[in-house]
N, C-alpha and C positions, 0 to 999 in steps of 0.2 A: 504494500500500500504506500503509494506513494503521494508528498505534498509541496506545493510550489507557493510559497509566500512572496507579496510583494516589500518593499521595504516599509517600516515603519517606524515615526520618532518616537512613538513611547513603548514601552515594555507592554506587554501584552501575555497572557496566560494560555493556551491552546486545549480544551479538554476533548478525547477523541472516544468515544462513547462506541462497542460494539456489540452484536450479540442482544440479549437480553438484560443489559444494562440498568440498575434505577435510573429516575430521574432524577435529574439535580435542579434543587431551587433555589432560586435568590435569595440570598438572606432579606428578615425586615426586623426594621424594627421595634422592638420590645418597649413596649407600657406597661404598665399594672396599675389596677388602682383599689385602692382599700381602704379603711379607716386609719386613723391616724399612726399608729403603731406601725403599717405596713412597712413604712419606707425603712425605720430601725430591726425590723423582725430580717429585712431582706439582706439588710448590709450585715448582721450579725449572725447570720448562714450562712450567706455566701461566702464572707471575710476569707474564713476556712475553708480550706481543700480539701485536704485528708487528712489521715492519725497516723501518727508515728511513736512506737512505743505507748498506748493509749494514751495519747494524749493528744490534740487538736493542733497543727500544724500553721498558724498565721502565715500567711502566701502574702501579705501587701495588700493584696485588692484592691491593687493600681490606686493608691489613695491621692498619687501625684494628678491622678488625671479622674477624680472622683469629688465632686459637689455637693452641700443639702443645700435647699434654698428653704428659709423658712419665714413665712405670710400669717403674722397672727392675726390680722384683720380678716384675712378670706379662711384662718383656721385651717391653712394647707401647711403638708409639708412635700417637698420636690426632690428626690435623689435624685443624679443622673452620674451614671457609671462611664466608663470609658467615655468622656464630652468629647474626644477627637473625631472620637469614630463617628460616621454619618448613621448608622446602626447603632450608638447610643445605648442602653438601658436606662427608661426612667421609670422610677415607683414614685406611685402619689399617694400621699396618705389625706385624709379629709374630716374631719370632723363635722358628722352629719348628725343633726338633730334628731331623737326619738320621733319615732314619725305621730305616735301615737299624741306626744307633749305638744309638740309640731299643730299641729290641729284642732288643739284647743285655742290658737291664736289670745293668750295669755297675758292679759296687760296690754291689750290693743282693743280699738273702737270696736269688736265686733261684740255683737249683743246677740244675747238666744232669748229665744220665748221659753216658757217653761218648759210644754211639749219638746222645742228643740232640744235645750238642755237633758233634758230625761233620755231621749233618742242617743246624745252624743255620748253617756256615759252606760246607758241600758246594761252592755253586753260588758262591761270591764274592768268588771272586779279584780281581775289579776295586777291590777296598775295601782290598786289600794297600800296603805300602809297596814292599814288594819282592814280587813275584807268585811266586818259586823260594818262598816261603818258605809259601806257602796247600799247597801240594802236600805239602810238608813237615808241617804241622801237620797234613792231612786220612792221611796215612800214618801218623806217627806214632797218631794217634788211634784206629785201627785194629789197632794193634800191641800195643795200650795193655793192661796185665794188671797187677792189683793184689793183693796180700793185705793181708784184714783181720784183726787181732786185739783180741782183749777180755783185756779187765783188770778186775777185783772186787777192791774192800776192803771193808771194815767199818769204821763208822765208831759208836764209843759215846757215848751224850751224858751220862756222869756218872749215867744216873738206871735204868742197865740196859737200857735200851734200843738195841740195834742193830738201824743201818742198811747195809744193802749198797750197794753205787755200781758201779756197771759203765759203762766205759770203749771206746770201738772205735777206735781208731785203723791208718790205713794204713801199714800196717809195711813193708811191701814192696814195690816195682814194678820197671817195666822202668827202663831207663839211658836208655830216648828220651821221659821223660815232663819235658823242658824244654818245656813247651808254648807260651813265650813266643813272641810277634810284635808287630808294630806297623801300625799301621792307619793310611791316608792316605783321607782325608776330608773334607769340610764339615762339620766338629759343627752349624751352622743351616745350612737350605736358601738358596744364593743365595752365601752366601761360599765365601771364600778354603779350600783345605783343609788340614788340619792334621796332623798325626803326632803319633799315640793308642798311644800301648805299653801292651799288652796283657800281662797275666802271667796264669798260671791257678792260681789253689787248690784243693787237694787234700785233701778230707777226707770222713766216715765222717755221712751222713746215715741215719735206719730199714736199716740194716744194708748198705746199698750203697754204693759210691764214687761221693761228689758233685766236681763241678768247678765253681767258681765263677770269675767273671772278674773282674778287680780292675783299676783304674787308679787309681795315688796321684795323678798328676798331672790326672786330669780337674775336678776343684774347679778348681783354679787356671786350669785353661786356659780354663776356660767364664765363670769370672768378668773371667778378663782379657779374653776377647772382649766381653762382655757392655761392660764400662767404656770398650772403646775404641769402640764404635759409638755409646756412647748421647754420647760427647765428643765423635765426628765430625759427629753430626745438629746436635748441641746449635749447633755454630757455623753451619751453613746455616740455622738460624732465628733467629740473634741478632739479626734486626732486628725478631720479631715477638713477642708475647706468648710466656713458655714460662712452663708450669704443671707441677712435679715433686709426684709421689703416689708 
């Protein structure tokens, strides 16, 4: 078998394939993505080769040419292994909200009606601190009976002009409307879980009684979780480049 090449300037590689041969593929390249722990779980397997005399063998793992980048605003972390190669490895680690915490939109304008409220917790007791206490909240909420009242003034601005103001507030309810609980949970998927007290607020939305859910404490808890992972990564790559955005 013979081959006649013409000249070329670069180097070039020739594979000659006969028979029943595999196929060869292109290399691509490698992403992963996971919760936040991914990017240090992968660097701290892979670091390792093999075992010699049992014992785990540290190869480098090209650390000269090995990145974290860490985003505590977007709550990411970015490895990227061999950054020369255009084939690359990057692991993303992400800190993704409980989906379940997630959907309670918690400390935001959104408001349930009773029925909704009941609906959104019905089936999830397992999200309970104390699970006697979901029974509780889903009876009480059913129980639940409100009176609303309006109030008018008039208001003059010195130039003749009056304005009326009307007011609705919930004047009246049942004695079982302590709606409070507390939630045990992963605020991120993958961690540890936490105890989320839960309060409800009570008040007068387009003429219905709205119920909001409130946590003073969720700022803080999410920031303190947020602070202590991204200082527990930070030391498992302190031997390699770390880049803060």
């Amino acid at each position: 078998m013979n081959f006649e090449f013409g000249v070329v300037d670069e180097k070039a590689t020739l594979t000659v394939l006969t028979g029943q041969a595999a196929k060869i593929y292109d290399p691509e390249k490698v992403q992963l993505d996971g919760i936040i722990t991914a990017p240090s779980e992968y660097f701290s397997k892979r670091r390792f080769a093999h075992v010699e005399d049992a014992r785990l063998v540290d190869v480098g793992f090209t650390l000269h040419s090995t990145h974290v980048i860490f985003n505590k605003e977007q709550r990411k972390i970015v490895l990227t292994v061999n950054e020369h190669d255009k084939f690359a490895t990057v692991v993303i680690g992400s800190l993704k909200f409980n989906k379940f915490l997630d959907s309670l939109e918690i400390n935001s304008p959104q408001s349930y009606s009773i029925a909704q409220l009941e609906k959104a917790f019905r089936f999830e007791r397992r999200w309970f601190a104390d699970p006697s206490k979901h029974k509780d909240l889903i009876l009480k909420l059913r129980n639940f009976t409100a009176k609303i009242t309006t109030t008018s003034q008039q208001e003059n601005d010195l130039q003749g002009n009056k304005k009326a103001f009307f007011e609705s507030k919930v004047s009246e309810f049942t004695k079982s409307t302590d709606l409070g609980f507390v939630l045990s949970l992963p605020v991120f998927d993958g961690l540890e879980k936490r105890q989320i007290p839960i309060s409800v607020e009570i008040d007068v939305v387009g003429g219905s009684v709205a119920l909001f859910l409130v946590c003073y404490e969720l700022d803080e808890i999410i920031d303190e979780i947020v602070t202590s992972i991204f200082d527990r990564e930070k030391e498992i790559f302190k031997d390699i480049v770390i880049i803060e955005q």
